[in-house]
C-alpha positions in Angstrom: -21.5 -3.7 10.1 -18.7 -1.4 11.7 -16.2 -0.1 9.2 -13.0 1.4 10.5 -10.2 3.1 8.4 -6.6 2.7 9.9 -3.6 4.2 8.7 -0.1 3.6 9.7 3.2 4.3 8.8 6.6 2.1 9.6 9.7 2.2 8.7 11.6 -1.2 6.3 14.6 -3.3 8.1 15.8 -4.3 4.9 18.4 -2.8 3.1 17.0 -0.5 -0.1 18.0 -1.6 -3.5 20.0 0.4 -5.9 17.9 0.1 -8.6 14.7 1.5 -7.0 12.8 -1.5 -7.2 12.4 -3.0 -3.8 11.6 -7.0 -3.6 10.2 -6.7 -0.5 7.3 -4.2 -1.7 7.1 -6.5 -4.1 6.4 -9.6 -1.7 4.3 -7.4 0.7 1.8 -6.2 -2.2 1.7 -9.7 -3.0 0.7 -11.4 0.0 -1.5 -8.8 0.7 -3.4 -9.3 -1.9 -3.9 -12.6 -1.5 -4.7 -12.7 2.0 -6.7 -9.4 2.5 -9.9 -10.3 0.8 -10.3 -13.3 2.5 -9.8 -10.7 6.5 -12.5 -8.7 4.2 -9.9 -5.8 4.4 -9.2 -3.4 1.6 -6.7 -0.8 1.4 -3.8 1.1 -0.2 0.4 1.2 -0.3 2.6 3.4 -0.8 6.6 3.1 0.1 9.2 5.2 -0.5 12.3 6.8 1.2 12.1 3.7 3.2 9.3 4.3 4.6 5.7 2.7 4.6 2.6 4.5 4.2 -0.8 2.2 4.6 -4.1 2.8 4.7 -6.4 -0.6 5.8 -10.3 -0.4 6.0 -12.4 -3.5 7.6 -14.0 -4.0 10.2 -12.1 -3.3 13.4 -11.5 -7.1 14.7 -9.9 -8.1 11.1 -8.0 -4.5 11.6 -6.5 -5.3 14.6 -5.4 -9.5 14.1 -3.7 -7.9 11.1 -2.1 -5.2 12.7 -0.8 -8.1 15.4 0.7 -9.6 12.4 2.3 -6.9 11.1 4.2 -5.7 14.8 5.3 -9.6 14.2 6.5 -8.7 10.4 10.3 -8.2 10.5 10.8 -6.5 7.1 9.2 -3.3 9.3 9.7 -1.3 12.7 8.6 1.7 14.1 4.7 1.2 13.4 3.1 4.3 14.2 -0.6 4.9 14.0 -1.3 8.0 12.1 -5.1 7.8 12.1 -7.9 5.5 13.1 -11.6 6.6 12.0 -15.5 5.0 11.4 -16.5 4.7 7.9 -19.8 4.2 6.6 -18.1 3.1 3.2 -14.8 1.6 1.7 -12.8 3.8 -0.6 -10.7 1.0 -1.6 -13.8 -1.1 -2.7 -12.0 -3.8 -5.0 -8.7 -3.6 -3.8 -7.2 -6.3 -1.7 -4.1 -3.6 -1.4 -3.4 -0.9 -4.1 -0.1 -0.2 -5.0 0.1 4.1 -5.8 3.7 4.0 -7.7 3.1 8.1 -8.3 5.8 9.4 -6.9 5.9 12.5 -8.7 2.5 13.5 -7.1 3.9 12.4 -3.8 6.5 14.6 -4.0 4.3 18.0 -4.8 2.9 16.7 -1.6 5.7 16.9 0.4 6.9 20.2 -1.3 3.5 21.7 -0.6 3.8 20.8 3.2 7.6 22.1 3.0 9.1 18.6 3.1 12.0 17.2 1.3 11.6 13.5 2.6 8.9 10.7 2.8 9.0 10.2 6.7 5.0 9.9 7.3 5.6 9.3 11.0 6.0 13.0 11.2 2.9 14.2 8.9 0.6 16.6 10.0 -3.0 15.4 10.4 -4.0 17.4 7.1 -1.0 15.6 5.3 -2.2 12.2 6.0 -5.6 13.2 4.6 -4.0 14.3 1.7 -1.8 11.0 1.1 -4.9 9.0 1.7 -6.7 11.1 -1.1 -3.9 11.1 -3.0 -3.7 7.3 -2.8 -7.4 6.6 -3.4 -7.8 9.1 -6.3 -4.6 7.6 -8.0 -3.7 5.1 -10.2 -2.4 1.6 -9.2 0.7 0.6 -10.2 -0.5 -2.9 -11.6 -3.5 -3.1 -14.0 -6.7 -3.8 -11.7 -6.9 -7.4 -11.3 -3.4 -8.9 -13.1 -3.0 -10.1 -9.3 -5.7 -8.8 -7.3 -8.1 -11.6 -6.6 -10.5 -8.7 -4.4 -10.7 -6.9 -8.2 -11.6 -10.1 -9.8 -12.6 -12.8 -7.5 -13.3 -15.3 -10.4 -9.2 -15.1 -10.7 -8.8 -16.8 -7.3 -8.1 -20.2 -9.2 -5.6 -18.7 -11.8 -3.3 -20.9 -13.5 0.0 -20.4 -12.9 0.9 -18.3 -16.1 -2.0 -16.1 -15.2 0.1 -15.5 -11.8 2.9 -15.0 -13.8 2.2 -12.3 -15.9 0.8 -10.3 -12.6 4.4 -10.9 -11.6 5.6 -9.1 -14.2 3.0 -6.3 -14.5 4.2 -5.9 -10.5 7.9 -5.7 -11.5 7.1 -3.3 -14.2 5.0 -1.0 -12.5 8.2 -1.4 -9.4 10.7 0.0 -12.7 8.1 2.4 -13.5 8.5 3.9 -10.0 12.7 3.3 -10.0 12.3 5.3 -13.3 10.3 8.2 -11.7 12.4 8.8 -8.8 15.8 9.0 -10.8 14.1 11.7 -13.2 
């Protein structure tokens, strides 16, 4: 078995919200989890400034259909690949897609690297390391397995309350973020 670790960053078509809380994340994180595990690919998200930052690991044919759906995907443009490596293991094991909501840590990030904006398109190798890490070693904005069916497979037939209460752990977890990028 061949594992690859991709990571790209794009930038969203759709108009931001006001309130910090974007939909769209909302939806992508959703689907993602739901069809991920099923491609057998893990990964991690993180969006902000208008800007995507993903990291997907799998092996390289299930890497590359999705990323043939995703140049398809008009809620993004400008996919640029920041980095595409071997792995010998996942370090997203159990995540059909992490959402890292730490946006406080994100920006140290940027300040430590002399940035004042989330643009990952223009990180420097050793900052796209460090997002990665920083994404792996963080916390996910929803509690592991509210609507990850990767963290919990036996949820794959959840009712549909089940569903809806990792619908609203997601939308907290979005006002958790709105909260932290006001303050």
């Amino acid at each position: 078995m061949s594992l690859e670790r991709l990571v790209y960053a794009s930038r969203a078509t759709f108009a931001l919200s006001r309130s910090g809380i974007e939909p769209e994340v909302g939806r992508i994180l959703m689907q993602s989890r739901r069809h991920n595990p099923r491609r057998g690919l893990v990964g991690g998200l993180y969006f902000g400034d208008g800007h995507f930052f993903q990291c997907l690991e799998g092996e390289a044919a299930a890497i590359d259909k999705l990323m043939a759906l995703l140049a398809t995907d008009p809620r993004h443009t400008e996919i640029t690949v920041l980095r595409r490596d071997p792995i010998t293991e996942s370090t997203f094991a159990g995540w059909g897609m992490k959402y890292v909501p730490n946006a406080t840590e994100v920006k140290r990030l940027l300040a430590q690297h002399g940035q004042n904006r989330f643009d990952p398109a223009t990180f420097p190798e050793a900052m796209t390391t460090a997002m990665v890490e920083l994404m792996r070693r963080g916390p996910d904005g929803t509690p592991p397995g509210a609507i990850d069916p990767a963290a919990q497979p036996h949820a794959r037939g959840q009712d549909r309350v089940a569903r809806g209460l990792g619908a609203v752990a997601l939308l907290i977890s979005l006002l958790a973020l709105a909260i932290s990028l006001v303050g």
